[in-house]
C-alpha positions in Angstrom: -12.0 3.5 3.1 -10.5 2.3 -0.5 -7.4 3.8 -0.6 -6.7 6.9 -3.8 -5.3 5.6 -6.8 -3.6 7.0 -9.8 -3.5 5.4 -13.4 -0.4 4.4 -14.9 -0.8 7.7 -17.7 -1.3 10.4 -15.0 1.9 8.7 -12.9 4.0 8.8 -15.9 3.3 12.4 -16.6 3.4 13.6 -12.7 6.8 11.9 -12.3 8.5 12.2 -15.5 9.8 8.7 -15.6 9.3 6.7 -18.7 7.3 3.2 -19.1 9.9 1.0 -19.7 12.2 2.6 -16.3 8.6 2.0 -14.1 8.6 -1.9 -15.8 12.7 -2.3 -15.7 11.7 -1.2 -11.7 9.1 -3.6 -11.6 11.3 -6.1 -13.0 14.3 -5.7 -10.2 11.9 -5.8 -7.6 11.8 -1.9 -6.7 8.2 -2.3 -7.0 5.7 -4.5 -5.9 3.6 -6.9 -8.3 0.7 -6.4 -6.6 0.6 -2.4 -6.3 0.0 -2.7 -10.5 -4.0 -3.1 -10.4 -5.4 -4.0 -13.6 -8.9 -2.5 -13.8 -11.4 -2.3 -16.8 -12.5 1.3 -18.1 -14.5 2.7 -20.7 -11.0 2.7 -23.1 -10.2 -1.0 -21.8 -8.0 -2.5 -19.2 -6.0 0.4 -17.7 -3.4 -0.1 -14.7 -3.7 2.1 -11.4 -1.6 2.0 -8.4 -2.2 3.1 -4.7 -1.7 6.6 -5.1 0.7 7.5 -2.1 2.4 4.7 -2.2 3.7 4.8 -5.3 4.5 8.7 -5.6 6.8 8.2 -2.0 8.1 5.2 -3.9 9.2 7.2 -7.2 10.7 9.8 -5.6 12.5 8.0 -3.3 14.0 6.1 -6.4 14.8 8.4 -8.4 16.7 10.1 -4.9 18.3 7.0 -4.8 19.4 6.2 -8.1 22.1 8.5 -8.4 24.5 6.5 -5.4 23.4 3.4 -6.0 22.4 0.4 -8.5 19.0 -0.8 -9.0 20.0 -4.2 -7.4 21.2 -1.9 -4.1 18.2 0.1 -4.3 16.6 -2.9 -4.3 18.1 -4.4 -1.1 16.9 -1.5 0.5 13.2 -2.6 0.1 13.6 -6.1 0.8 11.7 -7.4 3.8 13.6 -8.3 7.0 17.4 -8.1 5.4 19.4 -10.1 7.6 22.5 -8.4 7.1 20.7 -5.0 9.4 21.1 -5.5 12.9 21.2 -2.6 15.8 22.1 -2.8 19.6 19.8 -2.3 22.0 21.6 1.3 22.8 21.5 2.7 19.4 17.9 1.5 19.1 17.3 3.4 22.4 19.3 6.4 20.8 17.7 6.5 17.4 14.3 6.6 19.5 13.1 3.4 17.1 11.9 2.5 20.8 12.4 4.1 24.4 13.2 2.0 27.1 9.3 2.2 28.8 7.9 0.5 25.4 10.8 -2.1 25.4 10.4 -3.4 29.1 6.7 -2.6 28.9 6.0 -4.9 25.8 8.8 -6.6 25.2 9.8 -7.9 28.2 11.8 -10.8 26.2 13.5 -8.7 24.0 14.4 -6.5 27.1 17.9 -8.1 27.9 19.3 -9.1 24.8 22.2 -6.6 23.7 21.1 -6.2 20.0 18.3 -7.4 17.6 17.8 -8.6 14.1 15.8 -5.9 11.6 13.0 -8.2 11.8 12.9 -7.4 15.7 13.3 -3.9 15.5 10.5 -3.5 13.4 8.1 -5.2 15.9 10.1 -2.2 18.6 9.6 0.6 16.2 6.1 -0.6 14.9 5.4 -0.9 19.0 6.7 2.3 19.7 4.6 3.8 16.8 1.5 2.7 18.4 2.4 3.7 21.7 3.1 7.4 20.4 0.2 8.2 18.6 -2.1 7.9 22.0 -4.8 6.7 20.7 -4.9 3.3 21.7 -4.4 2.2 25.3 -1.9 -0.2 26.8 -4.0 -3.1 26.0 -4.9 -2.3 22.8 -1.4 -1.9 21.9 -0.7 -5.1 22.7 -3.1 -7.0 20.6 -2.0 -5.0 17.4 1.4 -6.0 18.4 0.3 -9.4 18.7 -1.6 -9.5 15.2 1.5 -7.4 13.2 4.1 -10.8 14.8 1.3 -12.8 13.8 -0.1 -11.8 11.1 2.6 -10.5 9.0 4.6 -12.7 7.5 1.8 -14.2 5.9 2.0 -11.4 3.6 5.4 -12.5 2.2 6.6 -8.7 2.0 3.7 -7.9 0.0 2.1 -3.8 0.6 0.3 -4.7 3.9 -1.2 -1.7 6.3 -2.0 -2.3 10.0 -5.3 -0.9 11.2 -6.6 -1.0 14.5 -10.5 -0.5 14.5 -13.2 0.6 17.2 -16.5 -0.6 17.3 -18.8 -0.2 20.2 -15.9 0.6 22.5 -14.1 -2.4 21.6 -10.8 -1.8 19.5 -9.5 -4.7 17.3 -6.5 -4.9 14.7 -6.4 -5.9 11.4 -3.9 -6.3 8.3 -5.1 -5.7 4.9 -3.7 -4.8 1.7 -3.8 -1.2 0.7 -5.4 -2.0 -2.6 -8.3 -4.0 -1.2 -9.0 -2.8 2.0 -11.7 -4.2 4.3 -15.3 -2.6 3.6 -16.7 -1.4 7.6 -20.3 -0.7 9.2 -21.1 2.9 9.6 -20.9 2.0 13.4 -16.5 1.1 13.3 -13.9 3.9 13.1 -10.6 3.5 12.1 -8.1 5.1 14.9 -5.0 3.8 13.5 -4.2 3.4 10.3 -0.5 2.5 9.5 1.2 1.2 5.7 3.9 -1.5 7.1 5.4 -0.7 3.8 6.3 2.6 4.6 7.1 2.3 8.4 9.8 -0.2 7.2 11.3 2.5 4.9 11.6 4.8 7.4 13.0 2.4 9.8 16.2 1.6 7.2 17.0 5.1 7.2 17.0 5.5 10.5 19.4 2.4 11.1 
């Protein structure tokens, strides 16, 4: 399940963007340290990246680029920026979560008139899983419980969120993208979700 990857050449050429703007990038923090994988190859050391990742990435950077400074483009892929808040009606609105999920799941969250990004990410991540029916209500719940968890641990490092079935019995992991876990013949990955790019989606939403 290892995800595609493109070399650092073939990028260059399929995005038109120059070495030193993908390392001046790199530098301010538009992309991560750990999506440049050093590997060796006949010709030497060459470095890949995860494939779609980094293509989305691009291309919403060079989008960008043209409204805003690196340093704001970078703010935009921070992890959990404390200045983004939203109330619990515009998150409602903005369907990040309906009110089922929120009551359902979230029970403590359920009264509080607005929530941090960091919160809203658990709703929308929730609401996410909830949607794409293949997990049932319990199920949801412990991938819920492994994304809080689990996390932070990652320090805002590329992360995905997969929930696994083996033998009837679903559990949830996080991995990196780059090294994902290797699985018997006899698990099937149900849900397979990049963190990465769910919190992209979720800024432009707010």
């Amino acid at each position: 399940m290892e995800s595609e990857q493109i070399s650092k050449k073939d990028l260059l050429e399929l995005t038109g963007i120059s070495y030193g703007q993908l390392y001046r990038w790199k530098r301010k923090g538009l992309i991560p340290e750990d999506w440049f994988i050093r590997k060796a190859t006949f010709t030497g050391q060459e470095t890949f990246f995860p494939k779609e990742e980094i293509l989305a990435r691009v291309g919403k950077i060079k989008n960008m680029k043209e409204d805003l400074s690196l340093d704001d483009i970078a703010g935009k892929f921070s992890p959990f920026p404390a200045e983004l808040k939203i109330s619990r009606e515009d998150a409602i609105a903005k369907k990040i979560v309906s009110e089922r999920v929120l009551e359902h799941y979230h029970r403590e969250l359920a009264a509080r008139e607005d929530f941090s990004f960091e919160e809203t990410f658990v709703l929308y991540m929730t609401n996410k899983l909830v949607e794409s029916g293949d997990l049932n209500v319990d199920e949801v719940s412990d991938a819920v419980k492994t994304l809080r968890e689990g996390y932070p641990r990652f320090e805002g490092k590329a992360c995905e969120l997969l929930v696994v079935r083996k033998l009837g019995v679903a559990f949830a992991i996080l991995a990196s993208p780059t090294l994902p876990p290797v699985l018997d013949s006899s698990s099937k990955t149900i849900v397979r979700m990049n963190l990465s790019t769910c919190m992209e989606e979720l800024k432009l939403i707010m």
